[in-house]
N, CA, C and O atoms as a MOPAC input file, in Angstrom:
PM7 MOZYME 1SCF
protein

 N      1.54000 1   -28.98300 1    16.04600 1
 C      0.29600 1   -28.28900 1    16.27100 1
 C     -0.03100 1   -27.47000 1    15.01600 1
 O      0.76800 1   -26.57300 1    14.74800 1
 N     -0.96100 1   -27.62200 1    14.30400 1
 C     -1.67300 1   -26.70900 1    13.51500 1
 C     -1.99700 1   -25.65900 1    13.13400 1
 O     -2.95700 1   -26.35600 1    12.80600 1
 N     -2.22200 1   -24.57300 1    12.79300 1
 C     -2.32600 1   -22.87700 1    12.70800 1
 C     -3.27000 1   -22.96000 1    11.67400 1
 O     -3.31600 1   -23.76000 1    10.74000 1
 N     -4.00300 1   -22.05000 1    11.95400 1
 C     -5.00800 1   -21.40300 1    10.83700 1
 C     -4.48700 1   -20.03900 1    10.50300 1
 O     -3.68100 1   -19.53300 1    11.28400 1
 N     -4.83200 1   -19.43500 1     9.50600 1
 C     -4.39000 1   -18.39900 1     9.06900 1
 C     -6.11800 1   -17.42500 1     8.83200 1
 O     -7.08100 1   -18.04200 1     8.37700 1
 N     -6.19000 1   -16.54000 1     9.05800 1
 C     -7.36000 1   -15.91300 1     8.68700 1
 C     -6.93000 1   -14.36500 1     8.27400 1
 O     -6.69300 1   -13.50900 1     9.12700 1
 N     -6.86500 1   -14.13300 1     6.89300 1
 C     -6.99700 1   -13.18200 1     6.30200 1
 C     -8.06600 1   -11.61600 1     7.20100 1
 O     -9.27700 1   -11.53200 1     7.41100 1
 N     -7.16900 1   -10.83500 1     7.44900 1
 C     -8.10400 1    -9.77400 1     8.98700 1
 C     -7.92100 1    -8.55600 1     8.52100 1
 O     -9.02600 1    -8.01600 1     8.57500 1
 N     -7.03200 1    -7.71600 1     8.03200 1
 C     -6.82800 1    -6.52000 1     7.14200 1
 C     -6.29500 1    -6.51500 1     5.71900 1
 O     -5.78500 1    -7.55000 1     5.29000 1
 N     -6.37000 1    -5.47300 1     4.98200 1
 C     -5.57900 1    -5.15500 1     3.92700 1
 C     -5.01800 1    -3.45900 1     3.88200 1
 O     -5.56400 1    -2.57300 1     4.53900 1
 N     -4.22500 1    -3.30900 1     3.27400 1
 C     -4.16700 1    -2.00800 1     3.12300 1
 C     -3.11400 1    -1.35100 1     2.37000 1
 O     -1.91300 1    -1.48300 1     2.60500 1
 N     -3.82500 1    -0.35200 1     1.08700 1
 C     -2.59500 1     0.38000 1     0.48500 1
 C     -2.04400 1     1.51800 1     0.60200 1
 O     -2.70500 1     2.52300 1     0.86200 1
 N     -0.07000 1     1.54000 1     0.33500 1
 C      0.46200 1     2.74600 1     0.98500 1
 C      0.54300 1     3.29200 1    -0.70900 1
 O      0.88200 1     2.53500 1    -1.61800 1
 N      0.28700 1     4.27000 1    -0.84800 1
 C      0.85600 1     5.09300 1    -2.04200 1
 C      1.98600 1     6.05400 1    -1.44200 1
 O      1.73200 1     6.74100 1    -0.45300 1
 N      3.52800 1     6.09300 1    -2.20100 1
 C      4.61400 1     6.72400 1    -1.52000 1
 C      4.34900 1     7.98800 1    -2.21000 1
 O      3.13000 1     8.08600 1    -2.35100 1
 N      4.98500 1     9.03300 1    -2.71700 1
 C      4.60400 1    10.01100 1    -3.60300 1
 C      6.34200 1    10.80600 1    -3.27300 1
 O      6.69800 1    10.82000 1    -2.09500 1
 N      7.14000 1    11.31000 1    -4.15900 1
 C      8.18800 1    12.17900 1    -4.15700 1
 C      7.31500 1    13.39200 1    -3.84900 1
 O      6.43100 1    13.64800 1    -4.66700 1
 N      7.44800 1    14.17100 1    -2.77600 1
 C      7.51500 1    16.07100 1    -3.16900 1
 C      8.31200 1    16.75600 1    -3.35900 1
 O      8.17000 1    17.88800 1    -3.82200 1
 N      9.22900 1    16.29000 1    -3.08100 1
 C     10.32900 1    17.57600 1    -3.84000 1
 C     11.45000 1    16.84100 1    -3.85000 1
 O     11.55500 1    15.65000 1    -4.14400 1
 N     12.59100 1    17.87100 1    -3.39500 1
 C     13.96900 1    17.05500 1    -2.71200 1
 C     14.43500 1    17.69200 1    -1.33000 1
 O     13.71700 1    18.60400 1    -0.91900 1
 N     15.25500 1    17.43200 1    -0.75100 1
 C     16.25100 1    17.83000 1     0.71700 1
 C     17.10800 1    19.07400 1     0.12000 1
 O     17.20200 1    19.65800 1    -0.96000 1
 N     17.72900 1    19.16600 1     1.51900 1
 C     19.33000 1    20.26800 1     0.96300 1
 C     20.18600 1    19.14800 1    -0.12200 1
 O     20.79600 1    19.45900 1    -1.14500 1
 N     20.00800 1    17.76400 1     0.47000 1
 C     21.09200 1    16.97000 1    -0.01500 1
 C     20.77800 1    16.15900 1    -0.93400 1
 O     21.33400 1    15.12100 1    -1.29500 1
 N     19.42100 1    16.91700 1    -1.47600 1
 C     19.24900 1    16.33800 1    -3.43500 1
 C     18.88700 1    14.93600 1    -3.00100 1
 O     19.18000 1    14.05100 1    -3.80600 1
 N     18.06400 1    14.42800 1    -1.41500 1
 C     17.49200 1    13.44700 1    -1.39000 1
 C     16.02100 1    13.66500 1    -1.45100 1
 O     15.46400 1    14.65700 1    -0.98100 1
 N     15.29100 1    12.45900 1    -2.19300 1
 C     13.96600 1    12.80400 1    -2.15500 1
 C     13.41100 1    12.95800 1    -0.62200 1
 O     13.89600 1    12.66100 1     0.47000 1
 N     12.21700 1    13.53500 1    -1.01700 1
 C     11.50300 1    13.76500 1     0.43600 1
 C     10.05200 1    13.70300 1    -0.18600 1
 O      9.37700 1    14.24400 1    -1.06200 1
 N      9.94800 1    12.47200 1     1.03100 1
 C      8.75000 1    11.78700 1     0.26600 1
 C      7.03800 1    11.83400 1     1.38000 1
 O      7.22900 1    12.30500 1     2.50100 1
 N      5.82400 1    11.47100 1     1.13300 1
 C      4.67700 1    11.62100 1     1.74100 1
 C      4.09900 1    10.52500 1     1.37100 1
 O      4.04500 1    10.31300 1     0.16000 1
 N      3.63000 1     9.73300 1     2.12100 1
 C      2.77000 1     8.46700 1     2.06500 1
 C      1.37000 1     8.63100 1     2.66600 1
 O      1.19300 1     8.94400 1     3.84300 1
 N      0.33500 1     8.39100 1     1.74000 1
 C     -1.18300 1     8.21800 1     1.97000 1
 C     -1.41300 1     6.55700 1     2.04800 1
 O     -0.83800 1     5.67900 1     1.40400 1
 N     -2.42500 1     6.44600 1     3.03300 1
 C     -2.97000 1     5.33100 1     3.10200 1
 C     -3.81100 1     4.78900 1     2.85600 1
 O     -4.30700 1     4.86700 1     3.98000 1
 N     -4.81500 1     3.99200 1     2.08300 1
 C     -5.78800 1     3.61500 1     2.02300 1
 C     -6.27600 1     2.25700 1     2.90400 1
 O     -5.69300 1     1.18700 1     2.73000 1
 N     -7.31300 1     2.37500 1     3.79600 1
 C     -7.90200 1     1.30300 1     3.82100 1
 C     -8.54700 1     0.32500 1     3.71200 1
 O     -8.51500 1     0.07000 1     2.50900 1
 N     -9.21300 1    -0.51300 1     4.28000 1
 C    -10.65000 1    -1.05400 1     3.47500 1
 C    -10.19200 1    -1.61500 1     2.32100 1
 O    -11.08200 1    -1.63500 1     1.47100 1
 N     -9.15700 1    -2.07900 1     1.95200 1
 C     -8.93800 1    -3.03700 1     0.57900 1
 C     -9.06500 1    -3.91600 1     1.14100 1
 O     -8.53900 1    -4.05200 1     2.24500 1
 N    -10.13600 1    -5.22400 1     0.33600 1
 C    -10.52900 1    -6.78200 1     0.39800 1
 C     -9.01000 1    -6.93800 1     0.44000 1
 O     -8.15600 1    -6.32700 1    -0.20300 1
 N     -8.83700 1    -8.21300 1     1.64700 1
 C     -7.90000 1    -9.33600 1     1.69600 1
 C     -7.91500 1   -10.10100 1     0.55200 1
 O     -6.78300 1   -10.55200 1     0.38100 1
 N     -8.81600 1   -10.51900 1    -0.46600 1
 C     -9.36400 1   -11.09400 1    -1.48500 1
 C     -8.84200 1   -10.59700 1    -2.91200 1
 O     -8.64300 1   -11.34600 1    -3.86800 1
 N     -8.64800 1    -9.18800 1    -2.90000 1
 C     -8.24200 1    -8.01200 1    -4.38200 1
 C     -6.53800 1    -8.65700 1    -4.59200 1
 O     -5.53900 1    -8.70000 1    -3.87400 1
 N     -6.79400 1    -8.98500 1    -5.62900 1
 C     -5.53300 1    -9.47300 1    -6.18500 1
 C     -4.47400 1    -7.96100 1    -6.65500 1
 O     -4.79800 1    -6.79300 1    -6.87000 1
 N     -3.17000 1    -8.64400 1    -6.67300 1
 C     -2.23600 1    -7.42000 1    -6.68500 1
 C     -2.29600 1    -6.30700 1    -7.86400 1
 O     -2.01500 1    -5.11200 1    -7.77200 1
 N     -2.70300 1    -6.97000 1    -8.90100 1
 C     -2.66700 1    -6.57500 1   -10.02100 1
 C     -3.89700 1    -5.36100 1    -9.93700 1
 O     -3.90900 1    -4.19900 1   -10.34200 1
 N     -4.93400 1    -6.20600 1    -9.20600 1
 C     -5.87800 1    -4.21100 1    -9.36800 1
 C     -5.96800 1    -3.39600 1    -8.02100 1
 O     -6.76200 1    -2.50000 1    -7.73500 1
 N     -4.62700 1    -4.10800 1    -7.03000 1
 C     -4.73300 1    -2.93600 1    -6.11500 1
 C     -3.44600 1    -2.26800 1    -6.99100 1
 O     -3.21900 1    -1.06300 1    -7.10200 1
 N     -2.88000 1    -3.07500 1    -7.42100 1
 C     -1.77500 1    -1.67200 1    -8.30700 1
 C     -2.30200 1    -0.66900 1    -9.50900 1
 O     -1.93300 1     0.43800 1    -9.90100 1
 N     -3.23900 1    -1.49800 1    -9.86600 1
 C     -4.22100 1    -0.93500 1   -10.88200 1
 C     -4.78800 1    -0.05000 1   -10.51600 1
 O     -5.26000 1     0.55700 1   -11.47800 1
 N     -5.09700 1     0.54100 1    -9.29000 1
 C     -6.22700 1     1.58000 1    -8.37900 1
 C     -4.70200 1     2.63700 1    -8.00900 1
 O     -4.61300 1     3.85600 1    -8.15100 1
 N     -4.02100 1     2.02300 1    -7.69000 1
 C     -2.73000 1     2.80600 1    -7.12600 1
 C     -2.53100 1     3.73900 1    -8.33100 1
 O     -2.81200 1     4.93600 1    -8.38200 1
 N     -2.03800 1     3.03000 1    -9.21300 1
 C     -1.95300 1     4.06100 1   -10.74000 1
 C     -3.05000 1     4.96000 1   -11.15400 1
 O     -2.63300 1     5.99700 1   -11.67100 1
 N     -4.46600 1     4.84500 1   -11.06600 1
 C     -5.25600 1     5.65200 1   -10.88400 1
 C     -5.46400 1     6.96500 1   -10.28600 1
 O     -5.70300 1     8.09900 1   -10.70000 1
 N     -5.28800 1     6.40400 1    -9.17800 1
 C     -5.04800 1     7.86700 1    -8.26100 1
 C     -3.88600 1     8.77100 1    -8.06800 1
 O     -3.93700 1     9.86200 1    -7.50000 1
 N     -2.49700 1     8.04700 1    -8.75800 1
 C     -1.53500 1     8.70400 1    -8.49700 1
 C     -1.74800 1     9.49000 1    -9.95100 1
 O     -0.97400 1    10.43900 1   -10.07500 1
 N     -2.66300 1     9.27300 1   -11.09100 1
 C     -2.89100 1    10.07200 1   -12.28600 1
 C     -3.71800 1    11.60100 1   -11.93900 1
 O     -3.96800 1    12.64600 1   -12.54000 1
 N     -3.92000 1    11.09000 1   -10.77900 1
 C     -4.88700 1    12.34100 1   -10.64500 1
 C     -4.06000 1    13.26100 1    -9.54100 1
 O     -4.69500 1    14.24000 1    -9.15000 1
 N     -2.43700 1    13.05100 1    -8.85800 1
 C     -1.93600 1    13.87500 1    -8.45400 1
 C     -0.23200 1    14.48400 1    -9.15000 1
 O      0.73300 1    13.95500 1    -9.70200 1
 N     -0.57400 1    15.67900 1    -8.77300 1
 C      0.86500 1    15.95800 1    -9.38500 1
 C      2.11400 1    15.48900 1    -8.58200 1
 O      3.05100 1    16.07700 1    -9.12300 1
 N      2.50100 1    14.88300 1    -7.77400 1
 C      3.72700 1    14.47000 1    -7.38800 1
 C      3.91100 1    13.16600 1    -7.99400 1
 O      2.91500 1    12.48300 1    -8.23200 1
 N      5.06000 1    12.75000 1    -8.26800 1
 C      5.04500 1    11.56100 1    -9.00400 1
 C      5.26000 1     9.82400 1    -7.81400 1
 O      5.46500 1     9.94600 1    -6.60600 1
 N      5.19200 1     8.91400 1    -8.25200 1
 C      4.89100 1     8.11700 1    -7.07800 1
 C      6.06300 1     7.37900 1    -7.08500 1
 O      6.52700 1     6.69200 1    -7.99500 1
 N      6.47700 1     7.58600 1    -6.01000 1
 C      8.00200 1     6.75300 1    -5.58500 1
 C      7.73700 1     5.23300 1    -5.91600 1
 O      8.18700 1     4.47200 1    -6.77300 1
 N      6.76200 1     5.09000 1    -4.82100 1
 C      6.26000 1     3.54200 1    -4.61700 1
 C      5.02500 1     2.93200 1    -3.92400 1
 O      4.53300 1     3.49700 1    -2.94700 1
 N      4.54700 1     1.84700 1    -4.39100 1
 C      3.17100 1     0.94400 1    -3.75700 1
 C      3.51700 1     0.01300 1    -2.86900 1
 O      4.55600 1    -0.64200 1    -2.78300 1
 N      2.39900 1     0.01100 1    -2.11100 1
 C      3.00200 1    -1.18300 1    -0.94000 1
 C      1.67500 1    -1.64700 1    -0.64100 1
 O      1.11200 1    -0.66900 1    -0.14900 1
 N      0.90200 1    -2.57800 1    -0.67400 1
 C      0.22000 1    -3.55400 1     0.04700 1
 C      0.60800 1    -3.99000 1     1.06100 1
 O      1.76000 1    -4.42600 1     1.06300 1
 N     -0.28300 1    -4.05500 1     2.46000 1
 C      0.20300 1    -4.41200 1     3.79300 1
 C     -0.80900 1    -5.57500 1     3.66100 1
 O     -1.85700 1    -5.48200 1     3.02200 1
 N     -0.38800 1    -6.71000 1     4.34200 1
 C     -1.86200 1    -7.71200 1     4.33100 1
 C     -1.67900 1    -8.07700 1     5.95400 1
 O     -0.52600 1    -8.30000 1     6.32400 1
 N     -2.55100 1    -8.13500 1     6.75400 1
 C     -2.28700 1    -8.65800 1     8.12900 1
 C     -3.35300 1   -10.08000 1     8.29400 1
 O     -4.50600 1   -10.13500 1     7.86800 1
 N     -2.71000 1   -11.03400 1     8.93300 1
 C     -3.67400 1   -11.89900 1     9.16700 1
 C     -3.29600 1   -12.82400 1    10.44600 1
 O     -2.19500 1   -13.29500 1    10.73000 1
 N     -4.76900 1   -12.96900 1    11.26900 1
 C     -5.39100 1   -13.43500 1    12.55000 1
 C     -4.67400 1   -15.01600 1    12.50300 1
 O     -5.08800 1   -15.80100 1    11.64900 1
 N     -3.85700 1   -15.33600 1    13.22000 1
 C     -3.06800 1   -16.62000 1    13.57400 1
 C     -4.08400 1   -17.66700 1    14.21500 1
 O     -4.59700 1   -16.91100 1    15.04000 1
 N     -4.66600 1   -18.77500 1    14.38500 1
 C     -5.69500 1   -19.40200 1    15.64800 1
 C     -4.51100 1   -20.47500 1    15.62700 1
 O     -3.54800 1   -20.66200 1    14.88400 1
 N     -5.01100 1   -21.09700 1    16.77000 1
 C     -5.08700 1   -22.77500 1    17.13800 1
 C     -5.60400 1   -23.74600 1    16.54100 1
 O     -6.35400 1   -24.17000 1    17.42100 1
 N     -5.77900 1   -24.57900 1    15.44400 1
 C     -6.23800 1   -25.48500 1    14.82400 1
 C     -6.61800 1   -26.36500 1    15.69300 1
 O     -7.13600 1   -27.41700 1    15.31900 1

């Protein structure tokens, strides 16, 4: 049986370090963005990620692109 795949969300996590723990582990805060095209290739949602993390003072752990997509019945 067949499957279609249909591209249905996107979305980027920016991680960000704020400080550290008692135990000198980071301790970290994640913002989300939504509304990124299923379509935006990785390179300028990382490209937008670096942008905005220029404009905050915590430094950025890590990027994450979530992509979700709608399964059908062919």
């Amino acid at each position: 049986m067949a499957v279609n795949s249909l591209a249905d969300l996107s979305k980027m996590v920016i991680t960000s370090q704020v400080g550290l723990d008692a135990n000198n582990e980071p301790v970290l805060k994640a913002k989300t963005y939504n509304g990124v095209k299923p379509t935006a290739l990785d390179q300028d949602v990382f490209d937008v990620a670096q942008a905005i993390a220029s404009l905050q003072a915590n430094p950025v752990y890590r990027v994450e692109r979530i992509d979700r997509e709608e399964l059908t019945q062919a």
